[in-house]
C-alpha positions in Angstrom: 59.4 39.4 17.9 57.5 42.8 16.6 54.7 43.1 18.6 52.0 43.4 15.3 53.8 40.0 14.4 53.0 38.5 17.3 49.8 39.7 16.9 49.0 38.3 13.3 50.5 35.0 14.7 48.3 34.4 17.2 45.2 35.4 15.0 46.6 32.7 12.2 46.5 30.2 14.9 42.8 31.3 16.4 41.3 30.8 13.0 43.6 27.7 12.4 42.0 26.4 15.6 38.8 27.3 15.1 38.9 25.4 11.3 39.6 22.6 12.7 37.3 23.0 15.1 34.6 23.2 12.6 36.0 20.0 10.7 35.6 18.3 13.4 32.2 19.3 14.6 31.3 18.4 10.7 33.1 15.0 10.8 31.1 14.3 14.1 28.2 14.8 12.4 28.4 12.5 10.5 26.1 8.8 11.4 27.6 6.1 13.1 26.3 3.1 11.7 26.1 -0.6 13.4 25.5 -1.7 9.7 28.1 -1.1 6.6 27.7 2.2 5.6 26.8 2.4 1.7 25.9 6.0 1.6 26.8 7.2 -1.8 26.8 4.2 -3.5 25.7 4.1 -7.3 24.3 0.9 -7.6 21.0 -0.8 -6.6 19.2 2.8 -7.1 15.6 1.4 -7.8 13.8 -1.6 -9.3 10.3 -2.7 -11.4 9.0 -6.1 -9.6 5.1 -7.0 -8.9 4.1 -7.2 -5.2 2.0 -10.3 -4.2 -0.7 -8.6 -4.9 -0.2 -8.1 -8.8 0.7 -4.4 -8.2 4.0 -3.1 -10.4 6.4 -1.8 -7.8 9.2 1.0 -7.7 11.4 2.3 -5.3 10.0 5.7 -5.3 6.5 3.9 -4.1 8.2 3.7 -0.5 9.1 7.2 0.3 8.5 8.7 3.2 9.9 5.1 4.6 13.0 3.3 6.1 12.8 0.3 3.5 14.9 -2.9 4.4 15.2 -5.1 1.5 16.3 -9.0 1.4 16.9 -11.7 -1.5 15.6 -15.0 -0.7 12.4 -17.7 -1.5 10.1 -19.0 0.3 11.3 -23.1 0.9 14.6 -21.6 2.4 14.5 -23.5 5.4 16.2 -21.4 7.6 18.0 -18.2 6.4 14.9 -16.4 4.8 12.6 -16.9 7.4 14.7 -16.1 10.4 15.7 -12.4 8.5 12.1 -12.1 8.1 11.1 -12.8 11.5 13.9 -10.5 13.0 12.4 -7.6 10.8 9.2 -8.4 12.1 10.2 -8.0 15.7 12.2 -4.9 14.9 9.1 -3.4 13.1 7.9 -4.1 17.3 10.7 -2.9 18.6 10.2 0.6 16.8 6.9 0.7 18.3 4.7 3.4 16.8 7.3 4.4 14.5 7.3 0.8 12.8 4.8 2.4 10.4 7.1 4.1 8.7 9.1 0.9 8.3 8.6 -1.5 5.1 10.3 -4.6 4.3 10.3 -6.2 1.2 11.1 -9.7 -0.1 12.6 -10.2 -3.3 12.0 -13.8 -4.0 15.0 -15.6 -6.3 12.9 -18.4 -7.2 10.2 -17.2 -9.6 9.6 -21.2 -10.9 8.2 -22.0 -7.4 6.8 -18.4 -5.8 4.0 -18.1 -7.1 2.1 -14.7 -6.5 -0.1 -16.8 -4.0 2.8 -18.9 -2.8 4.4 -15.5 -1.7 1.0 -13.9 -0.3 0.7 -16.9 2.0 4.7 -16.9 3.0 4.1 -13.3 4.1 1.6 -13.6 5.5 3.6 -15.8 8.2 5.9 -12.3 9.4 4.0 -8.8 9.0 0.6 -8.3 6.7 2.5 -4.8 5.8 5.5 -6.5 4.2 5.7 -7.1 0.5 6.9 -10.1 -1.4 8.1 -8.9 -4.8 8.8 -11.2 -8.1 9.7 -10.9 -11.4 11.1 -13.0 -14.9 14.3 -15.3 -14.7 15.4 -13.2 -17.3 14.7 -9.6 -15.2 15.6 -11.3 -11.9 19.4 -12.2 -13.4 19.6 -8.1 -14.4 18.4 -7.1 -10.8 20.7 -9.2 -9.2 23.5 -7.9 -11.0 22.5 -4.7 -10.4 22.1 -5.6 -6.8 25.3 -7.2 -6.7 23.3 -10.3 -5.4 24.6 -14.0 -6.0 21.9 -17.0 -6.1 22.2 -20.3 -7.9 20.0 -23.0 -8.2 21.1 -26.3 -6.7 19.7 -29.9 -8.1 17.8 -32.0 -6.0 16.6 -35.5 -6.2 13.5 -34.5 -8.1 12.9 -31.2 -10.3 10.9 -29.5 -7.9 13.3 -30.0 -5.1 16.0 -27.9 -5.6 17.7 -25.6 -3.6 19.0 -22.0 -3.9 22.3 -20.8 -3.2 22.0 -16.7 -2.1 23.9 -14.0 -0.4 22.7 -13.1 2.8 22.3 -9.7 3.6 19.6 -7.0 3.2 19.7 -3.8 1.6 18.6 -0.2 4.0 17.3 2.7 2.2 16.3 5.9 4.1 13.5 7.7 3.7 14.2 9.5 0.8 14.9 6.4 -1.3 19.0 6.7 -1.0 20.8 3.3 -0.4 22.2 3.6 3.0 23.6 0.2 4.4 23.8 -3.4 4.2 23.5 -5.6 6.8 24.7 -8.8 7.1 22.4 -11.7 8.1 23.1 -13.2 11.4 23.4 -9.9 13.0 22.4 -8.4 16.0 19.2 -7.5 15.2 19.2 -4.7 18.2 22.6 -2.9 16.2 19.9 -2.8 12.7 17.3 -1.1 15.1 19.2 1.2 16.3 20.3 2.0 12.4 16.4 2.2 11.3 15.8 4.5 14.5 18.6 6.8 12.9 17.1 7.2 9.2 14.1 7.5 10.7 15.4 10.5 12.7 17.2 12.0 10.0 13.6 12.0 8.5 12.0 13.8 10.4 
């Protein structure tokens, strides 16, 4: 082979190399998440419910925050309140950096939560989480927005039904972007270690 060949080869190859290199470094980047990773998705961008307190709420109100978001209502017996005692204790977990942590309750039973009904349920987790309501009517658009499920279930008398729901929450990072969806019933360590992460990437 002709020596400036040779040459020109072996340069190809070093820059080939050093490509993939750099695709690689880039694809390492990227976060590995415990949690599904939703980043990019198009759906569930924002919402307009009222907090417990009677204040109109947005998305965009949260920023600067790591906001984990669950469906539920408050006379779930044991779903609802578990999720929202394992956000509590992560909110711990994350020690000083739990401040820039909010978790919000979207309640699926507007009949029964009450704005005062939902202040006292919260009041059982973290005083810095949000309960959040709105009209059957709205609540139906959110859901499908959300790509949430809930049904009501009949009981023996009217006010004793139930509600079918999905069971999951909803992490958005800092700057508002849906970023995962975790499961209920997991680890609640793997969802702390996905918080700590936004909240890096945030700082």
């Amino acid at each position: 082979m002709h020596k400036r060949t040779a040459l020109k080869l072996i340069a190809a190859c070093a820059v080939s190399a050093g490509a993939a290199g750099l695709f690689s470094a880039c694809s390492e980047q990227k976060p590995a998440f415990v949690s599904i990773d939703l980043t990019g998705a198009t759906y569930a961008k924002n919402f307009e419910l009222t907090d417990h307190h009677g204040q109109v709420r947005h998305l965009p109100d949260f920023a600067g925050k790591v906001v984990v978001l669950f469906f539920g209502y408050t006379q779930c017996p044991d779903v609802c309140p578990t999720a929202m005692v394992e956000l509590a204790s992560i909110k711990t977990a994350l020690g000083k950096d739990g401040e820039r942590l909010q978790g919000l309750f979207v309640s699926i039973d507007p009949e029964r939560d009450t704005p005062e009904v939902l202040k006292a349920y919260m009041g059982n987790f973290d005083p810095s989480f949000l309960a959040l309501t709105t009209s059957p009517a709205k609540l139906a658009e959110l859901a499908k927005d959300f790509k949430v499920y809930y049904k009501k279930v009949e009981g023996k008398t009217p006010t004793s039904y139930t509600m079918d729901h999905s069971a999951g929450s909803y992490v958005y990072d800092a700057k508002g972007q849906l970023r995962l969806f975790t499961r209920y019933g997991s680890a609640p360590q793997g969802l702390t270690a996905d918080i700590q992460q936004l909240l890096k990437e945030a700082s």
